[in-house]
N, C-alpha and C positions, 0 to 999 in steps of 0.2 A: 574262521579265525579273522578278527580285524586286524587293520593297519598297525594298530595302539599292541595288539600280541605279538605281531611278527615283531616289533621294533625291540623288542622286551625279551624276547627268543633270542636273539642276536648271538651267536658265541661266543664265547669268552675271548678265543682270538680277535674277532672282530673289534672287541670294544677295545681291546690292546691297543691293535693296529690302529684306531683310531686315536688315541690319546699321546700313543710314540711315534708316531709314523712308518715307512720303512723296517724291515729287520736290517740292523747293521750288520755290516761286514765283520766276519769273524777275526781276530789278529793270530796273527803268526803262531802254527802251532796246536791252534786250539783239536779238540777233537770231540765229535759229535754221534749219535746212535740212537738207535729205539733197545732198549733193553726189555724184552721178557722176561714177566714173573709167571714162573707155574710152580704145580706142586697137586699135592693132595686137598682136598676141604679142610678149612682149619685149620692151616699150618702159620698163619699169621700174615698170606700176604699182603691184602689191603691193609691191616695196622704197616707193612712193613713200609707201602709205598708213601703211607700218608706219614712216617717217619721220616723218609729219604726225602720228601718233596718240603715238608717244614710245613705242612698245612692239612687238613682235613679235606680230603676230594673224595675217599671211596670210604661208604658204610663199612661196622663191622659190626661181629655179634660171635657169641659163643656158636651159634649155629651156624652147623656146616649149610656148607652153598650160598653164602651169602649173596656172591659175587654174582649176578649174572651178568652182563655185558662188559665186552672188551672196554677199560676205561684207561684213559693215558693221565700218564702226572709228569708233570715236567720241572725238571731242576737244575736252571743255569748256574752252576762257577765261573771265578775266572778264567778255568781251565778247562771247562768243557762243557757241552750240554747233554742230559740226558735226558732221556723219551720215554719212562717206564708203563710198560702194559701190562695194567692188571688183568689176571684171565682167572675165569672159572672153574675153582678145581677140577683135577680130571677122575671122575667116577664112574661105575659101572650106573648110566643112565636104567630111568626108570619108566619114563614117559618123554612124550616129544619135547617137552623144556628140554630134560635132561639129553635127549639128543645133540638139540641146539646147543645147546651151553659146551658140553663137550667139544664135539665140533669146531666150535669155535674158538676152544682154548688150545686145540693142535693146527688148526690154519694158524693164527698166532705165532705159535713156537717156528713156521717157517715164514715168516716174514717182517723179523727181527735182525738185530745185527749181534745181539751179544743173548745170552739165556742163561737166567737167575733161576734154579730150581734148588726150589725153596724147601727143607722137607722140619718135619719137629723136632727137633732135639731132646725131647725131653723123655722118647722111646724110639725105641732101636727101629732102626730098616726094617721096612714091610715089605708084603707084596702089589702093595700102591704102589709104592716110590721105587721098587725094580717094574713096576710094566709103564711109568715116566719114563723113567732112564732109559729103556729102550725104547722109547719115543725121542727120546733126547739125542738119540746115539746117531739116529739117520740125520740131525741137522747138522748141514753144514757149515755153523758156526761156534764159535767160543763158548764154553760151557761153566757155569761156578755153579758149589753146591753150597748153597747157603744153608747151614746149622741153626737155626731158629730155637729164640727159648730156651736159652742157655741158663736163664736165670730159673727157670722148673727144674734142672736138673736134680737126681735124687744122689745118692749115694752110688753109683753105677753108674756115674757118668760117663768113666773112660772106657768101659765096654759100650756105651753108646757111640760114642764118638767112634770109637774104632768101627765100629758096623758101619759107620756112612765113610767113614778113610776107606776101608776096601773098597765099599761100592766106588767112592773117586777113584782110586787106583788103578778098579778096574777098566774104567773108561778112559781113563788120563787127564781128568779135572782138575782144574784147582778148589781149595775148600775157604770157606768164610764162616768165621762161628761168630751168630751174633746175638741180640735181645731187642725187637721190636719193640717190645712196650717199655725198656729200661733204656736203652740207646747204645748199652755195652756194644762193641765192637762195629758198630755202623761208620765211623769217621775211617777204620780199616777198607771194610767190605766198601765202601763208595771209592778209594783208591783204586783198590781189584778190579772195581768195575772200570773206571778210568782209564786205567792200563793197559785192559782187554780192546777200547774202543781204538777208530781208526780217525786219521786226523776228517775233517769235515765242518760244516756252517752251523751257521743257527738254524736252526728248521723254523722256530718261533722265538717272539721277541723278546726276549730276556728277563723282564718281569711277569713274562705269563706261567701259572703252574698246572692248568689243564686246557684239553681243548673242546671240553663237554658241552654245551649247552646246558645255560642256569635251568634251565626248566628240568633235564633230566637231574638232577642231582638234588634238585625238590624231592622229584617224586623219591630218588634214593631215600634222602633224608626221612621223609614222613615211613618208608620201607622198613626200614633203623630202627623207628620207635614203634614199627605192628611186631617185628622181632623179641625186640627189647621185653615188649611189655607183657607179651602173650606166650614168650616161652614154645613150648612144644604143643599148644594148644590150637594155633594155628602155623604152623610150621613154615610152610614155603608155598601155603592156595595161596596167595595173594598178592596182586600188580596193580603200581597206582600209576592213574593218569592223569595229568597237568588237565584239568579240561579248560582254563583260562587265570590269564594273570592282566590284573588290569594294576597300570603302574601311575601314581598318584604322585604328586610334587613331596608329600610329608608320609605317605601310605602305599603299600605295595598290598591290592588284594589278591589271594591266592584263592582257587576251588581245585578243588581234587577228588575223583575217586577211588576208593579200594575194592579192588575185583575180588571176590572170594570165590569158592566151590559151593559151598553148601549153605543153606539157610541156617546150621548149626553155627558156624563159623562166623554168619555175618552178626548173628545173637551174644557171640563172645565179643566181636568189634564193638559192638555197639555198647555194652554193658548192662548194668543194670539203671534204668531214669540216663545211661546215655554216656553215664561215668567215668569208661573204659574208652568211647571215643575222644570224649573232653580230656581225657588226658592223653591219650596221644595226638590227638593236636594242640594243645600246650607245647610238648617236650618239642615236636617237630617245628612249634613255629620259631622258639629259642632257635632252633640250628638254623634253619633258615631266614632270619634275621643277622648270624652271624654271614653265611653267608654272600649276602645283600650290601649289609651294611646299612641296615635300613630298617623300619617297623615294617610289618607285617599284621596283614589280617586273615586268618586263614580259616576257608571253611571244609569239612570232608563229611565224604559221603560213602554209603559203602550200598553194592551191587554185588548180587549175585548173580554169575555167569558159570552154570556147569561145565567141569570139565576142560576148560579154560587150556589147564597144562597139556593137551591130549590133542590140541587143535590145530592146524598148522596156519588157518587164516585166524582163529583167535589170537594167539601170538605173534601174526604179523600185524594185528590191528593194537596189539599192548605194545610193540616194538620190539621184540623178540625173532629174531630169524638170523639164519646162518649167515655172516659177514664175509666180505668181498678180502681177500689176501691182500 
């Protein structure tokens, strides 16, 4: 990596900090927290975090397991600051990703201050969302059940809702019914969440809303459009790496690759004359120009590495491995 990539890597904090100075002094009152989002695959929480934060920081997709790495979004009020962690649904793992991912969505859940579990509203309590809840039950923090996708409900609503009222009742929660993708009931549920926290600082500076580094939330973004575009054709083989970003006065050049499992899979990337990757780096380079703020040139490349998810030094070399509490 040169000098011209580290500078470019910088985190988002840092460029903050650089432009405001100082995090100021909190005034009278305020109150502050890391709030957990868990839940099942699929139950909306990155659309819900990228609702609450008022900007786009975590992928989403019809497809379960989007999410892999713990990602924070952050949202200052006047009245307080929150610190939300998105985590990786919690599923019966399949291979070592899915160990990791897990894993890492229950270290998470203890080392929060408040816990959003998040479950669909749109069908009744499973046997997912009772073996959370009894994940939930050991932490010793504030718990809300947030009702998601209020706006799918069918005709059976109120036997739904009642299914997730007993579950609260049994544990002594409070409930939040809302709509990620419509924004129904979120100016509530951000009060609830408010309420719950205790007084405390700015953790960061007030106009920041993640603390990711621009480079992971590339490769998210280009991640977004291999989803997007290929459906269940190629599922969840596949991890992109930033492999360099050279930043230009009028041009920001990006290279990336996509790891796949199988020479089948890199044949569907690739398309046909190349078709299928030209459009997902189109669609990826729009977002990442939004991003930025800036033009973009972006090149991908796709690699076959077997086995990839099954590996435990392959997945520390994509950036995959079990996170520090």
């Amino acid at each position: 990596m040169t000098p011209e990539d580290e500078s470019f890597d910088n985190n988002l904090i840092e460029r903050s900090l650089s432009e405001t100075g100082l995090i100021p002094a909190a005034p009278l009152g305020f109150k502050s927290g890391f709030v957990g989002i868990v839940g099942r695959p699929n139950v909306g929480k990155s659309t819900l975090m990228n609702e609450l934060v008022g900007q786009k920081i975590a992928i989403t997709s019809p497809i379960a397991q989007t999410t892999r790495n713990r990602l924070r979004g952050i949202l200052t009020t006047p009245a307080a600051q929150l610190i939300f962690v998105d985590t990786p649904g919690i599923h019966k793992p399949q291979h070592q990703l899915g160990e990791v991912l897990v894993k890492n969505a229950q270290i998470a859940m203890h080392s929060v201050d408040l816990l959003l579990f998040v479950v669909d509203g749109a069908v009744e309590v499973g046997k997912g969302d009772r073996f959370i809840a009894e994940l939930a039950k050991h932490c010793p923090i504030p718990v809300i059940l947030g009702i998601n996708k209020i706006d799918q409900q069918s005709s059976n609503s109120e036997t739904i809702v009642a299914s997730y009222t007993d579950l609260a009742d049994e544990y002594g929660w409070m409930i939040a019914l809302f709509s990620a993708i419509t924004g129904d009931g979120m100016e509530a549920l951000l009060q609830q969440l408010i309420q719950r926290l205790e007084l405390g600082p700015y953790y960061y500076p007030p106009d920041l809303v993640t603390d990711q580094p621009e480079r992971f939330i590339m490769g998210e973004l280009i991640r977004e459009q291999v989803l997007r575009l290929t459906r269940e054709e190629v599922p969840h083989s596949t991890a992109i790496a930033i492999d360099r970003v050279d930043e230009e006065p009028t041009l920001t050049r990006v290279l990336a690759t996509i790891h796949v499992e199988r020479p089948s899979q890199k044949g569907i990337l690739i398309g046909k004359g190349g078709s299928m990757l030209k459009e997902i780096g189109t669609s990826a380079r729009q977002q990442i120009q939004k991003l930025i703020a800036g033009k973009v040139y972006l090149e991908l490349f796709v690699k076959v590495q077997p086995k990839w998810r099954y590996s435990r030094s392959d997945l520390a070399d994509l950036g995959y491995k079990v996170e520090n509490s």
